[in-house]
FIDRENLUM-797424 format. One record per residue (C-alpha): residue number from 0; x, y, z. Coordinates in pm, whole numbers. Layout:
BEGIN
[NUM,[X,Y,Z]]
...
***
This chain:
BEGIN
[0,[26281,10079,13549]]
[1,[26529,9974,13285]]
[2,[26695,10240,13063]]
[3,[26389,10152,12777]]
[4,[26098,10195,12950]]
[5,[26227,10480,13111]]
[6,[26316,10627,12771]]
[7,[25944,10525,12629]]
[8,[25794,10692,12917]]
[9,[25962,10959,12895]]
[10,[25832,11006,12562]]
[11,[25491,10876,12563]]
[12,[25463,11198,12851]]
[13,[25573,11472,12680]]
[14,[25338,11360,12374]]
[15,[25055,11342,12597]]
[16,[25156,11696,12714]]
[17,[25233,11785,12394]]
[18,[24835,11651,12317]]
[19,[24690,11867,12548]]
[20,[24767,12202,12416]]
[21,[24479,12441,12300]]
[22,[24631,12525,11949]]
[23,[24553,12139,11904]]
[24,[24229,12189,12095]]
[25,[24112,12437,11892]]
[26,[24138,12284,11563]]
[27,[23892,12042,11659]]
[28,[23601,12270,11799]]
[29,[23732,12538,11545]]
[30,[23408,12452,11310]]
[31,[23136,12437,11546]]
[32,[22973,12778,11684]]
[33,[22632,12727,11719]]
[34,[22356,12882,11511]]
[35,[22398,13182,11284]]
[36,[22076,13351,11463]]
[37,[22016,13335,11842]]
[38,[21673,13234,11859]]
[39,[21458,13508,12011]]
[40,[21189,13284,12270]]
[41,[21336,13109,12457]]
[42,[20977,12914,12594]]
[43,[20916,12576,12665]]
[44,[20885,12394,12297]]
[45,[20512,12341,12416]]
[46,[20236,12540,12495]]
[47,[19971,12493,12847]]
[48,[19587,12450,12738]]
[49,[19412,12745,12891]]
[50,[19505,13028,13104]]
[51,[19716,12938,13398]]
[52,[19703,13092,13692]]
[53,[19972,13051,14002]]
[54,[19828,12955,14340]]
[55,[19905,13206,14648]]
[56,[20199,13120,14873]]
[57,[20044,12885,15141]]
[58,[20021,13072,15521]]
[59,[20096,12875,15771]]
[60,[20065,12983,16176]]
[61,[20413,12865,16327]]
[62,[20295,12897,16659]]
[63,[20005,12657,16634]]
[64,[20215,12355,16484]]
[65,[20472,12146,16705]]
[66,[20601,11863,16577]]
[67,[20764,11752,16956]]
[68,[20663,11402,17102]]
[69,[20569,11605,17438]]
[70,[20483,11907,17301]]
[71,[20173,11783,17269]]
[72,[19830,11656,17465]]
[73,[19906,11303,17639]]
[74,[19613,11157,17482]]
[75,[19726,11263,17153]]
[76,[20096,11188,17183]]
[77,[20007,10854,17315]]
[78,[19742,10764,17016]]
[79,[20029,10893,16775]]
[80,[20264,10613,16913]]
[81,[20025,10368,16699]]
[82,[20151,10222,16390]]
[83,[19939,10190,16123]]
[84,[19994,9911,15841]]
[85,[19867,9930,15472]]
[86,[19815,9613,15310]]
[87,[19897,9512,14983]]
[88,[19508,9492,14910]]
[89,[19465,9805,15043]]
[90,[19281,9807,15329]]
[91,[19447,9951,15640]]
[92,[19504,9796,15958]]
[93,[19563,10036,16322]]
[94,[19747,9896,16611]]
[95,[19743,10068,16934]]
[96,[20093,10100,17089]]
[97,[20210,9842,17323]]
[98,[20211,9859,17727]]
[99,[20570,9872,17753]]
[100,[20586,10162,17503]]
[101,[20279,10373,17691]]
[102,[20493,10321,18019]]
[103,[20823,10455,17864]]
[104,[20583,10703,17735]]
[105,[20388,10785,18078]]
[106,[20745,10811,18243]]
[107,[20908,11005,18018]]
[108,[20548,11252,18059]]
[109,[20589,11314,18421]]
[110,[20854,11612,18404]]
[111,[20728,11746,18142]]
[112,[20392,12044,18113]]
[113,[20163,12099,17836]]
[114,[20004,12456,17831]]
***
């Protein structure tokens, strides 16, 4: 850097630094402190028709759900393997899963129990 630039640098940082102080931040957010007079609801700005109620918390048996692949009955874990397709005119289409995926399946099945 030549003797200049160094010397503009130089000052152009301690301005910025100089900037930065909160006397100087102050005097610009010196004016502004809100309202006068909290106000005292704090609601939503609009109102619900009727009388709302809240639903109960929904119960839910942990036991009785599993969500693993061979957790479940073969017969249902293999009609799961499906994929089902929905169509931009919405009708829905069901395809069955192919015979290379039941045998993966039907291997994979052979170690394991369902109770």
């Amino acid at each position: 850097m030549t003797t200049p630039t160094f010397k503009l640098a130089t000052v152009l940082m301690i301005g910025a630094a100089l900037a930065a102080t909160p006397a100087l931040a102050a005097a610009f957010t010196a004016g502004n402190h809100g309202p006068a007079e909290l106000p005292v609801n704090r609601d939503a700005p609009f109102t619900l028709p009727g009388a709302v109620t809240p639903m109960p918390t929904p119960k839910v048996d942990v036991a009785s759900i599993s969500r693993g692949l061979f957790d479940q009955d073969p017969a249902a874990a293999l009609a799961s393997l499906g994929t089902v397709t929905l169509s931009r005119d919405g009708s829905i289409a069901e395809t069955e899963a192919s015979d290379a995926l039941r045998g993966v399946f039907e291997t994979e099945m052979q170690g394991h129990k369902v109770d």
